[in-house]
N, C-alpha and C positions, 0 to 999 in steps of 0.2 A: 717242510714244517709250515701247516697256513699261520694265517693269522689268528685263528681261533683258538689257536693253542694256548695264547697268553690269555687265555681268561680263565680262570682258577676256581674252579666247582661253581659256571654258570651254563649246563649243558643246555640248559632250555634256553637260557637266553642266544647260544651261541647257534642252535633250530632257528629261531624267530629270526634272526637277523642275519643268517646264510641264506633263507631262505627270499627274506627283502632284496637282497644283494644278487640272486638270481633273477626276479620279476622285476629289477632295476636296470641292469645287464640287458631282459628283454625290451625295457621302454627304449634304451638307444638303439638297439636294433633295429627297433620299427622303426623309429625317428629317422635311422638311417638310410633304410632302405625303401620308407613310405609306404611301409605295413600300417594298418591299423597297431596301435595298441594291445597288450593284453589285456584283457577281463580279472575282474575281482584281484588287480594288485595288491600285492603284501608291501609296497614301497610307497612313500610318503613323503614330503616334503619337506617337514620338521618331528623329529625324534627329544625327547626328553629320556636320560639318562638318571634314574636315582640310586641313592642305596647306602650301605652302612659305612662310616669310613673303612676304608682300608679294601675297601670289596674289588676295587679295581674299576671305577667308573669311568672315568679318563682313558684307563686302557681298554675298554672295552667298544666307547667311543669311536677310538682311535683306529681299532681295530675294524669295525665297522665301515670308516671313510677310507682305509686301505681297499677292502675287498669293493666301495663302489668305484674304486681307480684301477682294478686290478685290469692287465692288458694280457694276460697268459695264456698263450694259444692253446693250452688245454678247454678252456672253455667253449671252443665252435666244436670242439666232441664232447661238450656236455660236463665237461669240470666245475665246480663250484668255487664263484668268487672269492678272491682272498689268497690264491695261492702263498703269500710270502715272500715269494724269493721274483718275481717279474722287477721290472724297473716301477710301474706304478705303486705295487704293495711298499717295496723296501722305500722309495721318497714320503709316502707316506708316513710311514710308523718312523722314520727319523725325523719328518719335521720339515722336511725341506721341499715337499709337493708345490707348484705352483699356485694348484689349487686347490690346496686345503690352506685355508687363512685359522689360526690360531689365536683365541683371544682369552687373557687372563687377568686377574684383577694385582696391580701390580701394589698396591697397596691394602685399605679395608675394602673399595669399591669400583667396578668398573664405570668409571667417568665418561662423560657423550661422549670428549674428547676422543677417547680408545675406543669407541666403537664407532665411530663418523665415517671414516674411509673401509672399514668393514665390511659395516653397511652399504653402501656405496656400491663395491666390488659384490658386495651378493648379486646386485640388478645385472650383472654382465654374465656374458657366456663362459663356460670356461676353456681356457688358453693350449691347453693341453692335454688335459685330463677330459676323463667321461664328463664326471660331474662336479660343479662349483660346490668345496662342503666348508660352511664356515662352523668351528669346533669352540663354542663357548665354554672354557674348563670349568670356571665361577658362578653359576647363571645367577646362584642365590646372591652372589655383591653387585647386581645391576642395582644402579640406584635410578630415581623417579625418571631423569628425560633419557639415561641407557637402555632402559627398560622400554621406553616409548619407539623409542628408536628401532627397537628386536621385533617390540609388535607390531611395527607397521610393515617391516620388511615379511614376519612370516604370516601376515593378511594374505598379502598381494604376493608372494613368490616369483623370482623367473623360472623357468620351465627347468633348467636345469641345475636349480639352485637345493642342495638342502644343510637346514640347523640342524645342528647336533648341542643341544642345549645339557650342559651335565652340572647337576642339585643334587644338596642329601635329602631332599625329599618333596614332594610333587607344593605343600605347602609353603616354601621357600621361593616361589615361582609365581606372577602373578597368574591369579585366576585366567585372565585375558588369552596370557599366554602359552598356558599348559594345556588350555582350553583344544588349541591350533595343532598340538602336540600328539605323537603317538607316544606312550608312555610305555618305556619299560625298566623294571626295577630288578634291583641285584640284588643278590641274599652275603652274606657274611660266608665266604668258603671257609670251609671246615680245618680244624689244623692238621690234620694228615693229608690232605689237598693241600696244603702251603708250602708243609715240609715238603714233601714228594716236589711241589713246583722246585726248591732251593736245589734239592739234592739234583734236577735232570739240568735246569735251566743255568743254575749258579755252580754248580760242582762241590757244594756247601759238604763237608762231611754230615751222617745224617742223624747223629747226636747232637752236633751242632744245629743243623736244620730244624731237627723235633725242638728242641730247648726253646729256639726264634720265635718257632711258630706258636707253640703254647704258650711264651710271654708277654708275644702280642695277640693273644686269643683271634690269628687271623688275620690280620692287618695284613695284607701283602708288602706296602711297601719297604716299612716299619721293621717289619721281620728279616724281609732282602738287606737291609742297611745293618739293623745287629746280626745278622749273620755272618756281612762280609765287611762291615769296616768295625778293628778293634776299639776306635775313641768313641762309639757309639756303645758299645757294651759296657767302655768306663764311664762314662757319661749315665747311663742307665743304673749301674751300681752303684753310683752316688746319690742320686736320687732316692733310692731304694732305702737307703742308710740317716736318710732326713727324719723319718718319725723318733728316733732313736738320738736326734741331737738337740730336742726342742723342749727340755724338763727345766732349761729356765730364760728368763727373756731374753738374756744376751745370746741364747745359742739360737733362739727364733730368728732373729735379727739379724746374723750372720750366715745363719741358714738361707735365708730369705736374697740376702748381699753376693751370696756364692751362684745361687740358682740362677739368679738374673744375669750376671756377670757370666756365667757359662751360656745361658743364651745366646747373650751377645757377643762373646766369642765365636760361637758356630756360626750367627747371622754374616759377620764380618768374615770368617772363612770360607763363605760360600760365596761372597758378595765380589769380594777383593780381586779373582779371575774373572768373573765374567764382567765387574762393571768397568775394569781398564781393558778388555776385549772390544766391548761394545763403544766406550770413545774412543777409541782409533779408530774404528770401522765407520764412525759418524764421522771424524776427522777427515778420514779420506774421502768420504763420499760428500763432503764440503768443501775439497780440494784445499785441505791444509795444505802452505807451502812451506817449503824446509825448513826443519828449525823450530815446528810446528805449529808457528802463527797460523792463525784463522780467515778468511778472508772477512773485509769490513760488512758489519750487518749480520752476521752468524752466531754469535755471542749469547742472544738470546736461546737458538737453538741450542746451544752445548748445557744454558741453563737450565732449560727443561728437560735433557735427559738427568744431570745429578737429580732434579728433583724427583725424578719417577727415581731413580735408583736407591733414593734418600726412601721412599716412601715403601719400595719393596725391602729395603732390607728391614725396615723396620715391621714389617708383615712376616718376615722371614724370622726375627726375633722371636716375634708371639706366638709364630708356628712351632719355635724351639721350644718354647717355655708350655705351649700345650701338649703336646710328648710327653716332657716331665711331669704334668698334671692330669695325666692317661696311665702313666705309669703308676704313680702314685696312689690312684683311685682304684687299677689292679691293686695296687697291694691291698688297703681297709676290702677290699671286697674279698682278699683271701682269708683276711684276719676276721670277719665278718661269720664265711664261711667256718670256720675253724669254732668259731665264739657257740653257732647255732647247730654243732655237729652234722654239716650240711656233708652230703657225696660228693656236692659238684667238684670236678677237676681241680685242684691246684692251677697255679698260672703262673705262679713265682715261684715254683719248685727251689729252685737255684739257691734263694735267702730262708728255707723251711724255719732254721734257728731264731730268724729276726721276727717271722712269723709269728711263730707261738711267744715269743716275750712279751707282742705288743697283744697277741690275743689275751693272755694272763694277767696283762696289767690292765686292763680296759674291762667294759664290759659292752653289749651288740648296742645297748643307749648309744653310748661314749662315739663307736663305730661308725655308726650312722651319723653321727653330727660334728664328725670329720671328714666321712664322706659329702657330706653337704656343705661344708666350709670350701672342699676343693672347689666344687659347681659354681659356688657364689665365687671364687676367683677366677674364675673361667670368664662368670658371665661379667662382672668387672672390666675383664681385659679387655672382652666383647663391646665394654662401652667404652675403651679409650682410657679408663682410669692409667693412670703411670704405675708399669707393673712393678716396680720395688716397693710402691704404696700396697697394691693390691696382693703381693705375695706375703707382704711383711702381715699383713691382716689375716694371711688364710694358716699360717706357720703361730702366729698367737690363737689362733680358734683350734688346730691341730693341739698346742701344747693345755687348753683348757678342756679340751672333748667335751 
């Protein structure tokens, strides 16, 4: 199975970038053997990645700096980069490639700090791999001197250096940089491309599968997660049942008390294994001695990771809480639907009941200016307001429509 396989109804894109992955393949050969060069390359030196949430941008990325590691002796008969299954494909797409450096915003922003030795390691060769890929997940949270930092390194390039910069959209990116960039964008895969991915890839039954894929109108990863984990689907049902408990302010307000508090539950249960994973592993590579004292002068460093970890889970919070406020904004968009006797698909099949109550008791005004009170708490969160402030505000403008 190559690597293209995990990209979920992006056939063209997965042409463009086998096809780089070939004429990239041949620049180390010449290099190797002190051939000229090929003529009119399809490979470049920095890639920008855009597209819809849920499209698969990251995996497709990802996918990408596998097939320029792939080492599979299929290719001296003319195989196509990516095999999958070689030693360079599989350290790639788990993460563990020497040379593919990963870089993600552990907080709202990617700070100089996280990207200083990044950069750094772009100007070297690579250790063991073809080629040096450094894989920016976040590009859009560079802020002013992270950003300064990207464009000076994809100015001036090493020969066998390349970005993989991944944004939801070319505007998110400064000019400067996108400028340097070959740009390629991803579409929104279709829900029968998603389910189909759950039912071959997850073993998802494929009632379950369709139900996923239609409730996240597409979202891959979103859909993979209520497919296969059940606190996800209850989690999701509860949300769904929040229009139906906001007819008076105490039920806004607790409404609002629950949502948060479920965030931060999930934020904290994703947080709690890997962040005492990762201090022991700083522990020991500080040579804690038994007993798990620290040696003198490290203290600091043990402080800076809580802080990065303080900062991601609190990212991981707002991540939970915008989920809820996707789901959400599917529903008034069914109820919407419903209101304007529109064809389009259902998406919340599942709640039909809860649908037509709220389409009955509303009118597409009322709809609209709930779906707009969500956005305005979205963009809220976006500015750091304190989301039990910002939710409690969008659950009173829900129960006033």
């Amino acid at each position: 199975m190559s690597v293209w396989d995990d990209l979920v109804g992006q056939e063209k894109v997965s042409e463009q970038l086998s096809a780089a992955a070939r004429d990239a393949d041949a620049l180390v050969t010449a290099a190797a053997t002190h051939a000229p060069p090929p003529e009119a390359s399809k490979m470049t030196h920095a890639w920008l990645f855009t597209g819809p949430p849920g499209a698969g941008i990251t995996q497709t990325a990802r996918a990408f700096a596998a097939a320029l590691q792939c080492v599979s002796p299929d290719r001296a008969l003319g195989g196509v980069p990516g095999c999958g299954f070689c030693d360079g494909c599989h350290t790639a797409l788990v993460g563990t490639h020497a040379d593919i450096n990963t870089v993600a915003a552990v907080g709202t922003q990617i700070l100089a700090d996280d990207m200083r030795d990044t950069v750094r390691k772009s100007f070297t060769a690579p250790a063991t791999g073809r080629w040096q890929v450094i894989l920016v997940e976040d590009a859009e949270r560079l802020n002013e001197k992270s950003a300064n930092a990207v464009l000076k390194a994809v100015e001036e390039p090493a020969p066998r250096t390349v970005w993989l910069l991944c944004a939801p959209s070319v505007e998110d990116v400064l000019p400067t940089i996108r400028s340097r960039c070959r740009h390629v964008n991803l579409r929104t895969p279709s829900v029968d491309a998603v389910a189909d991915m759950l039912v071959r890839r997850e073993g998802v039954d494929p009632a379950v599968a369709a139900a996923a894929a239609r409730a996240t109108q597409g979202h891959i990863d979103r859909a993979r997660r209520l497919a296969t984990d059940p606190a996800a689907r209850e989690r999701r049902s509860s949300v769904l049942k929040l229009p139906l408990r906001v007819d008076e302010i105490g039920g806004c307000l607790r409404a609002a008390q629950e949502l948060v508090d479920a965030a931060a539950d999930d934020a904290k249960a994703l947080a709690e294994e890997r962040d005492a994973k990762e201090a022991e592993e700083l522990k020991a590579a500080l040579g804690a001695v038994q007993g798990g004292r620290l040696p003198r002068g490290t203290a600091g460093v043990m402080k800076d990771l809580e802080d990065k970890q303080k900062r991601r889970r609190t990212r991981t919070q707002r991540d939970s809480l915008d989920i809820a406020l996707t789901d959400l904004t599917g529903l008034y968009r069914d109820v919407l639907a419903l209101q304007l006797g529109s064809r389009v698909a259902i998406a919340n099949a599942d709640v039909e009941d809860t649908l037509e109550r709220l389409a009955r008791g509303g009118s597409p005004e009322s709809t609209l200016r709930r779906i707009e009170a969500i956005a305005a708490c979205r963009d809220a969160l976006d500015r750091n307001v304190a989301p039990l402030l910002a939710v409690e505000a969008m659950t009173m403008a829900l129960r006033a429509g």
